[in-house]
C-alpha atoms as one frame of an Amber mdcrd trajectory, in Angstrom:
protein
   0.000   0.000   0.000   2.298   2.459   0.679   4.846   1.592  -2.624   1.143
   3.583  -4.218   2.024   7.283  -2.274   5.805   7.084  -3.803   5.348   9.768
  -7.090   7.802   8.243 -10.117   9.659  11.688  -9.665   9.952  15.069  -7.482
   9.889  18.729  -8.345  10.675  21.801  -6.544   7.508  23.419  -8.539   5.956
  22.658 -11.981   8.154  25.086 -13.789  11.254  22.552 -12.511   9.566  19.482
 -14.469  11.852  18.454 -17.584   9.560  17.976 -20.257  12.131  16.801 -22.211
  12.864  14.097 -20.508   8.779  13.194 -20.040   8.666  13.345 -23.606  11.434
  10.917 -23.770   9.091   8.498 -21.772   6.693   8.523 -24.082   3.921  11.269
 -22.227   2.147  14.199 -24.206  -0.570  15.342 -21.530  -0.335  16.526 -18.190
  -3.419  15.826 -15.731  -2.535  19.113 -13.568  -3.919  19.818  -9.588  -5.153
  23.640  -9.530  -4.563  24.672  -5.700  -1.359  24.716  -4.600   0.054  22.832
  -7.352  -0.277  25.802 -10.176  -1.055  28.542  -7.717  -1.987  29.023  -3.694
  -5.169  28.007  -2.983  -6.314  31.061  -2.651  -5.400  32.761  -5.541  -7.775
  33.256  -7.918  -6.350  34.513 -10.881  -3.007  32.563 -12.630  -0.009  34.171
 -12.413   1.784  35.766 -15.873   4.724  33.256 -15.056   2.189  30.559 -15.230
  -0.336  31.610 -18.292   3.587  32.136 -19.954   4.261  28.212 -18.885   0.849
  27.025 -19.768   0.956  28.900 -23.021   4.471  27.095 -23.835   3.411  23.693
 -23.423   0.150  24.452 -25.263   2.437  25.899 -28.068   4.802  23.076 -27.988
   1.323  20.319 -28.406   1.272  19.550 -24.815  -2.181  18.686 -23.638  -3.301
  20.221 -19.915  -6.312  19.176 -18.403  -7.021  20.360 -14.525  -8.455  17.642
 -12.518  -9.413  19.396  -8.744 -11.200  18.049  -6.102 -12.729  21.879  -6.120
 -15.776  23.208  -6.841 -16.999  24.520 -10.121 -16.732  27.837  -9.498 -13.508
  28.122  -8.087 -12.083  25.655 -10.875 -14.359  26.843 -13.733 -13.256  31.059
 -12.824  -9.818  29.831 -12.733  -9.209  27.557 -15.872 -11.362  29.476 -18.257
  -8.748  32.407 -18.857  -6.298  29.908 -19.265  -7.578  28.125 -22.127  -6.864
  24.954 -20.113  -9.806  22.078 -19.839 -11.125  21.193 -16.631 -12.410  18.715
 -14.099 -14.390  19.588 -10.924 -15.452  17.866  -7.691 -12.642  15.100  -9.312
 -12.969  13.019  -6.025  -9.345  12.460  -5.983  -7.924  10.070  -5.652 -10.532
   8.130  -7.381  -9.643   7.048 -10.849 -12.759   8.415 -12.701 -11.643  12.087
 -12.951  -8.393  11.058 -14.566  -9.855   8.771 -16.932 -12.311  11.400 -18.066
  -9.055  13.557 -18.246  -7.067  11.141 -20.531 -10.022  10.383 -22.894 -10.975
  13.958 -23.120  -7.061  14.705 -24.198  -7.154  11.610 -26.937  -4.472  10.012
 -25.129  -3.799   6.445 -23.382  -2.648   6.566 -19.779   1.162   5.776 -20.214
   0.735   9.080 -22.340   0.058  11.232 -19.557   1.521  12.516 -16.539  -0.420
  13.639 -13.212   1.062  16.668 -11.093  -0.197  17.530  -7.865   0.940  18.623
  -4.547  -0.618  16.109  -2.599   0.354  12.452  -1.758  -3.394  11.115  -0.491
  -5.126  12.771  -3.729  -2.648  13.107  -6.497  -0.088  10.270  -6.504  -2.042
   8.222  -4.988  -4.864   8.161  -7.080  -2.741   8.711 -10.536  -0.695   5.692
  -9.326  -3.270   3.581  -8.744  -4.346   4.464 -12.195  -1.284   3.731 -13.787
  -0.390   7.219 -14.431   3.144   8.520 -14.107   3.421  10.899 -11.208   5.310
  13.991 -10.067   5.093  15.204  -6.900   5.885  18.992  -6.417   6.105  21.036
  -3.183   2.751  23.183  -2.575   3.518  26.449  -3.460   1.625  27.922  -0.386
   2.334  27.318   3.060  -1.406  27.935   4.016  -4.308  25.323   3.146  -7.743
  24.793   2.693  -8.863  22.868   6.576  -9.370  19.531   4.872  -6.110  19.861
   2.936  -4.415  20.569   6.720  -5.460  17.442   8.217  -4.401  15.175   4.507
  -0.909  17.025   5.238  -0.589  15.458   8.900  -1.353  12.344   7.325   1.020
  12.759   4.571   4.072  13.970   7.181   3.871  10.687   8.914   3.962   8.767
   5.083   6.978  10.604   3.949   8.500  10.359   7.372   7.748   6.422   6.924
   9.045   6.664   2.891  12.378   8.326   3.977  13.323   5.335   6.851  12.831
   3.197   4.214  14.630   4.620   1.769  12.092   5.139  -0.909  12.033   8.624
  -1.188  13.718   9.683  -4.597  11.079   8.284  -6.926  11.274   4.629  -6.958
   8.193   3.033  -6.155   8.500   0.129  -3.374   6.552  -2.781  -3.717   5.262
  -2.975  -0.592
């Protein structure tokens, strides 16, 4: 169970992601988290340096879909200016948000990549999907309350992941 919270790689942020080197695996869309994964949670607007990085991969015939476990307002006000597709109320980390996702995009799972901030919603539900996953450090130090209490959890799993030596994106088998 826990070899399905280890992401297949870390970033610092999404703008640290080589897309070089996912394109060299094969992957051509990227199932994206909105709150603290592309901005803070609170932020309702994206930032120039991200409509800049969204508008690159767009450019360069990436696919983007936002999958959020959000409501449609926040997720609808947010992706619209953006030109990116988007998921609401996903239900993370169930699978049926990222298969809508992938189908919606035209691609097959081992084409897509899922980036989120979060352990119990993100990699673990794009793992147990057979998605490749990156895990990236929230880019707010404030949450949402339910977020707060998935972090707790998530300190004692990485806490758990790093005496076993499985932090560093290998998946354990355990």
């Amino acid at each position: 169970m826990l070899g399905s919270m280890v992401p297949d790689q870390f970033a610092e942020s999404i703008y640290d992601i080589d897309l070089e080197e996912l394109r060299e695996l094969g992957i051509k869309g990227v199932i994206t988290d909105l709150d603290n994964t592309l901005v803070e949670w609170d932020r309702i607007d994206p930032t120039p340096e991200l409509q800049k990085w969204i508008d690159d991969l767009q450019n360069e015939g990436w696919k983007i879909t936002i999958v959020s476990n959000n409501k449609k307002k926040r997720v609808r006000t947010f992706s619209e200016p953006t030109g990116v597709s988007f998921i609401h109320s996903a239900k993370k980390p169930l699978a049926r948000a990222f298969r809508r996702a992938t189908r919606e995009m035209g691609l097959k799972k081992e084409e897509v990549a899922v980036v989120g901030d979060q352990i119990l919603t993100d990699v673990l539900g794009g793992n147990r999907g057979g998605y490749y996953t990156i895990l990236v450090v929230p880019v707010s130090e404030t949450d949402g309350w339910m977020t707060k209490m998935n972090r707790r959890i998530e300190q004692r799993i990485m806490r758990k992941l790093d005496d076993r030596g499985v932090i560093g994106g290998e998946r354990s088998n355990e």
